[in-house]
N, C-alpha and C positions, 0 to 999 in steps of 0.2 A: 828553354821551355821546361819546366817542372814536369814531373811522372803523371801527376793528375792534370796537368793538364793537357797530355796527349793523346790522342785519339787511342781508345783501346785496338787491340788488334783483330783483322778480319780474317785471318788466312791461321800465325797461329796460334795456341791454345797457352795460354799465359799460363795459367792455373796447371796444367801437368808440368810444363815445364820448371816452374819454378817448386812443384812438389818433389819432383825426381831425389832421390836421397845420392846425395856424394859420399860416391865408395873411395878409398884410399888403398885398396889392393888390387895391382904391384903399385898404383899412381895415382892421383886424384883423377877421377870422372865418374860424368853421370851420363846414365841412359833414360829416354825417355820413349815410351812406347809409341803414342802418339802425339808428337808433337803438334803436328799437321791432322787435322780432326778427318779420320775416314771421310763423310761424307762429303768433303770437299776434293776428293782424289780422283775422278773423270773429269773437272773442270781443268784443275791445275793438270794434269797430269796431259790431257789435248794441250794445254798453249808448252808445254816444256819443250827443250830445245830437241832437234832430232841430230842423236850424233854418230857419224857414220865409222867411225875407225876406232882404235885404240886412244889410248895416252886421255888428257886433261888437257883441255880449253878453259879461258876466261872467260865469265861470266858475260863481262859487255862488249864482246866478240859473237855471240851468238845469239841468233834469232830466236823470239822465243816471245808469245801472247799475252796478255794480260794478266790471268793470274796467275801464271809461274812467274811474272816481273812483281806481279805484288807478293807473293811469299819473302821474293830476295830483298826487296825494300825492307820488309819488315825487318827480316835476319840481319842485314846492315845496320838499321838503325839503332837510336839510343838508347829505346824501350829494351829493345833485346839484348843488347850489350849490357845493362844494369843488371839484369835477369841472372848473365852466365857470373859480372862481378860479384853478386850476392851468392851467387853459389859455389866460386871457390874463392871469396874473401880475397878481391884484387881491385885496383883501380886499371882500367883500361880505358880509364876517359884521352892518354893518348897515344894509342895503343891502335891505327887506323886498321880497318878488317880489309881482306881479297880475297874476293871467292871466284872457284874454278868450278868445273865440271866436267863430271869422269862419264862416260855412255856405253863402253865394251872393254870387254876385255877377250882375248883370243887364245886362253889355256895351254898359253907357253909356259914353258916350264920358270922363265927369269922373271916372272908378275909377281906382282903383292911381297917380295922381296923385304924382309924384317928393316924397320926404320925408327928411329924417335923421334924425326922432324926436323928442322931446321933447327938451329941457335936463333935465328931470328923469331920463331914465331911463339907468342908466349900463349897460347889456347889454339884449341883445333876444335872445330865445331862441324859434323859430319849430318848430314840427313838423306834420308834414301828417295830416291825417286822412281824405284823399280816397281815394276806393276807388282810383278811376286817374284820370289827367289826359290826355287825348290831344290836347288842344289844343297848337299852337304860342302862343297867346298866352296871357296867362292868369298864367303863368308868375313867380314874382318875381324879379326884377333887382337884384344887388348893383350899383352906380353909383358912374363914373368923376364924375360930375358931376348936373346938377340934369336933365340929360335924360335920358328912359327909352331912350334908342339908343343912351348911351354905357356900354355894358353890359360889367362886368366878369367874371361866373359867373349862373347861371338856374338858381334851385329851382323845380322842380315842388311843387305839395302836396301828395306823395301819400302812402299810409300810412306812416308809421316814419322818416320825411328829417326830418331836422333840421338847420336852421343857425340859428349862435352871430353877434352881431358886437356889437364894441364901439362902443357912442354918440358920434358926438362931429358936430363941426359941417359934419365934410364926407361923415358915415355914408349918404349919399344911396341909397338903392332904391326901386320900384315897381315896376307892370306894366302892362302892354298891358290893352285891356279885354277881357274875354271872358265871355260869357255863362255859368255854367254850375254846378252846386255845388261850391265849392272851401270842404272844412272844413280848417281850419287855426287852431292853438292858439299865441296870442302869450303868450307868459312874457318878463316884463320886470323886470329889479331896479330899485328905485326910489329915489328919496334919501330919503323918509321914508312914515312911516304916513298922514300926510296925504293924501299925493298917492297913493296906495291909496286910502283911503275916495272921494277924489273920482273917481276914476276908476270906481271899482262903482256909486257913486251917477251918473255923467255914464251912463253904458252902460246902467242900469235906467230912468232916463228913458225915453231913446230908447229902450227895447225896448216900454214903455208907450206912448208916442207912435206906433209903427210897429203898434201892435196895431188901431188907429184908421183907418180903409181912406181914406179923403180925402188922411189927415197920410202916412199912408203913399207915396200917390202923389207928395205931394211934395217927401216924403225921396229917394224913388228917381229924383229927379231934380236934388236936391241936391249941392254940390260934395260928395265922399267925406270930404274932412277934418273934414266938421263931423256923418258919422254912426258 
């Protein structure tokens, strides 16, 4: 199916998104204010999933209403995928996307820990789904380097923001720790269907493992990269 001839989108907002300007300092990404149009943010924000613990869960693991299932449709599909290839000049036609979602985080000290991503995953596509964030930390950091102080731009997670960046081996971001519910939706393209299956099967463990009140206590004192 051709671009015109797909349904335009209902949830989000084509036109900021694809206005958003691609910054190339330390890495290619764009931020977009609201991606998700405020006044759709008590709708979608009642069906989003409720997540009770730490770590990242997969998407179709979790329960979750109408229109937070249509936002994710959207983000998955073609339309959107052409969107983020237009803006950093890529073909990801196959290039299949997996999206997770993050709901708390519990202000240990080993969170948001400095990362660039996977080798597998060639874009990272983040949106917030936090009512509001009023913490100073907390915060994600696009990164000059492998420390979280050498900070180049700070997304909040809060409803409808979304930032774009291209993977690669110097894509460095994290955060400060902070207590507090921070939902936020990672959409990533990936090099193959493999590394999709493993990663819904790596994140359905762990949400089994976390549902276990013992194993749970010492996940949430577990380094962050490994829940």
């Amino acid at each position: 199916m051709s671009a015109s001839a797909e349904p335009p989108f209902t949830y989000l907002d084509e036109r900021a998104i694809a206005a958003a300007p691609l910054r190339s300092d330390p890495y290619d990404f764009a931020f977009v204010e609201h991606a998700i149009p405020e006044r759709l943010k008590e709708e979608v924000l009642e069906d989003a999933p409720r997540i009770p613990d730490r770590g990242s869960y997969g998407v179709p693991n979790l329960p979750h209403g109408p229109h937070f299932a249509g936002v994710v449709k959207e983000l998955m599909g073609a339309r959107f995928r052409r969107l983020v290839e237009q803006k950093f000049s890529i073909d990801l036609s196959k290039c299949p996307p997996v999206a997770v979602m993050m709901g708390n985080t519990t202000g240990h000290y080993n969170e948001g820990y400095a990362h660039p991503d996977s080798k597998h995953k060639i874009v990272t596509v983040l949106v917030g789904f936090t009512r509001s964030w009023p913490y100073e930390r907390g915060k994600l950091r696009v990164l000059r380097s492998s420390s979280r102080e050498d900070m180049a731009f700070e997304f909040a997670p809060e409803f409808g923001r979304m930032l774009m960046f291209r993977v690669g081996d110097h894509s460095w971001h994290g955060f400060l720790p902070q207590k507090g519910q921070r939902m936020s939706l990672q959409l990533c393209y990936v090099d193959s269907e493999w590394y999709v299956k493993r990663e819904y099967w790596r994140h359905h463990l762990s949400a089994v493992a976390k549902s276990i009140p013992l194993v749970r206590q010492v996940i949430d004192w577990a380094p962050r990269r490994f829940t």
